[in-house]
C-alpha positions as CSV (number, residue, x, y, z in Angstrom):
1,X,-30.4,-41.8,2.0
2,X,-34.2,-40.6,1.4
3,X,-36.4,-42.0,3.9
4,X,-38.9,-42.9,1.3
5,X,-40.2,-46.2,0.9
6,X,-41.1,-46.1,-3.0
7,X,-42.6,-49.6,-3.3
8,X,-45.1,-49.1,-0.3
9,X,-45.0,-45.3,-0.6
10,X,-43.9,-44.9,2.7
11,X,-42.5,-41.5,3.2
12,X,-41.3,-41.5,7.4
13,X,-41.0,-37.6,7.7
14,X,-44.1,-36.6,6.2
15,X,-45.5,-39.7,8.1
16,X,-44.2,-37.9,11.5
17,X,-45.1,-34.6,10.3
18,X,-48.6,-35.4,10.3
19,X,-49.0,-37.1,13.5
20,X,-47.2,-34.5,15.5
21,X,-47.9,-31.1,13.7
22,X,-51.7,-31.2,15.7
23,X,-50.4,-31.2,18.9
24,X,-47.9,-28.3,18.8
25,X,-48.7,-24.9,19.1
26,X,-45.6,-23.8,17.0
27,X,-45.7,-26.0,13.9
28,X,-43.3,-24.1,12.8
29,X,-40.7,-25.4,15.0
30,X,-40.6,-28.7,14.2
31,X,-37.6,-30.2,12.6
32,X,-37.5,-33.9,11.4
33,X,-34.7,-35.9,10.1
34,X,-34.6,-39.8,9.0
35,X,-31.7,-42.0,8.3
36,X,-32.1,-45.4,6.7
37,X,-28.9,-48.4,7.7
38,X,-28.2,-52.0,7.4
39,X,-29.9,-52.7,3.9
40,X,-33.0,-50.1,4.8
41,X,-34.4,-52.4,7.6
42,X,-33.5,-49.9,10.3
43,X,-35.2,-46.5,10.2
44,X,-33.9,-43.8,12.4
45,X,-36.1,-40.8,12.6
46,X,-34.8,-37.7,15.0
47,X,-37.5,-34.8,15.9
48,X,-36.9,-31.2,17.6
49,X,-39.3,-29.0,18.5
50,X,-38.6,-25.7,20.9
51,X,-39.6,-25.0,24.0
52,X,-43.3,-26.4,26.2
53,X,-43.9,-28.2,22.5
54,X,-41.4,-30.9,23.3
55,X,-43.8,-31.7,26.5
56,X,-47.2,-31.8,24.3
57,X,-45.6,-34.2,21.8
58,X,-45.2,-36.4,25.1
59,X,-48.3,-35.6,26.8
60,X,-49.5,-36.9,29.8
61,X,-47.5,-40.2,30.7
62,X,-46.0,-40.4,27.6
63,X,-49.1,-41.2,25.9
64,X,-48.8,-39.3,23.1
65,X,-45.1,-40.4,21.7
66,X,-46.0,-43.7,22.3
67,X,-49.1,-43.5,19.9
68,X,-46.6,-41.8,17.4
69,X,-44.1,-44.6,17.7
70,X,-46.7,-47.7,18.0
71,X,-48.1,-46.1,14.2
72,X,-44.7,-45.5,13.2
73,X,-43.8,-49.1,14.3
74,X,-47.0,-50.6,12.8
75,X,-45.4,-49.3,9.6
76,X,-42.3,-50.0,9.3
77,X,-43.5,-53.4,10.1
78,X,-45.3,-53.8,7.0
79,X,-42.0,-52.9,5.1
80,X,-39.8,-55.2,6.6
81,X,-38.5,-52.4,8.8
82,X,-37.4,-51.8,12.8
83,X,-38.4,-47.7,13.2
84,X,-36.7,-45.8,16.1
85,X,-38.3,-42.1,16.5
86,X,-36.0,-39.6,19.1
87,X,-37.5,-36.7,20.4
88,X,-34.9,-33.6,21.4
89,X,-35.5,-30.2,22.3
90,X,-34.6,-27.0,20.8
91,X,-31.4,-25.9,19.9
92,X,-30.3,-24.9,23.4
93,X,-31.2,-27.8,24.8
94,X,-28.7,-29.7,22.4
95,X,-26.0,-27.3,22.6
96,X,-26.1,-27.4,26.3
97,X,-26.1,-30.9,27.1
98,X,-29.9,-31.0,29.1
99,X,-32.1,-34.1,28.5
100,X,-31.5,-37.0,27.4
101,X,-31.8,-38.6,23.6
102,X,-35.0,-39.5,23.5
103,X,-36.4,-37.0,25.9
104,X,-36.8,-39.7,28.5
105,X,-35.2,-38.5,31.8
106,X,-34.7,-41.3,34.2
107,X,-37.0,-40.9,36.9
108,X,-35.6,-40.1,40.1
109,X,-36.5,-41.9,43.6
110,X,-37.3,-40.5,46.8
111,X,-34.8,-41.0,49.8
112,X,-36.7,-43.7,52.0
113,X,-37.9,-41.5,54.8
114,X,-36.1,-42.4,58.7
115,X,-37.7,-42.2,62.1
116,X,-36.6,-38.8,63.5
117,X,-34.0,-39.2,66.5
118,X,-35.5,-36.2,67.9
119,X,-38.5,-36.4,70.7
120,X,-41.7,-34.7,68.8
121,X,-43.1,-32.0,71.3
122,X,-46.1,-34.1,72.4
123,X,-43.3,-36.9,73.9
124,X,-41.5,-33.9,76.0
């Protein structure tokens, strides 16, 4: 199904296209898709970009997607639709299983450091 809103003239991939593009320095790399279920109310949009691109669409603490997604939200809102935007690497990325969905790694924690048994040199 197109992901074209005709009555509000809301066309997601073009929408997602415009707010990424400036921050890659491939544009031609970026791939979009969008799928539309349940009625149209829920919007799916999936984007791919290759290689360091995929970081600058994040940017620094995430800020950057989650502009993207708070305008894409903000949007779908005032159609009576719940957007969902997935970011995935390149193609070897996908074909090799690395990252997860929506780019999102779940963070890792630190070991909580222990006392060391051993006597530092200053106590011998």
């Amino acid at each position: 199904m197109q992901c074209a809103d005709t009555d509000v003239g809301v066309n997601y991939v073009e929408l997602v296209r415009f707010l990424v593009e400036p921050f890659l320095e491939s544009p031609n790399s970026l791939r979009v898709s969008c799928e539309m279920a349940h009625k149209n109310q829920r919007v799916l949009i999936r984007l791919a970009v290759e290689g360091e691109d995929k970081g600058r669409i994040f940017g620094r603490g995430g800020r950057n997607i989650q502009a993207v997604r708070t305008v894409l939200q903000a949007v779908g809102q005032s159609s009576q639709q719940k957007v969902h935007l997935e970011v995935f690497g390149g193609e070897a990325e996908r074909r090799n299983g690395g990252g997860a969905a929506d780019g999102k790694a779940k963070p890792q924690r630190a070991a909580p450091k222990r006392p060391s048994r051993r006597p530092s040199p200053s106590q011998s």
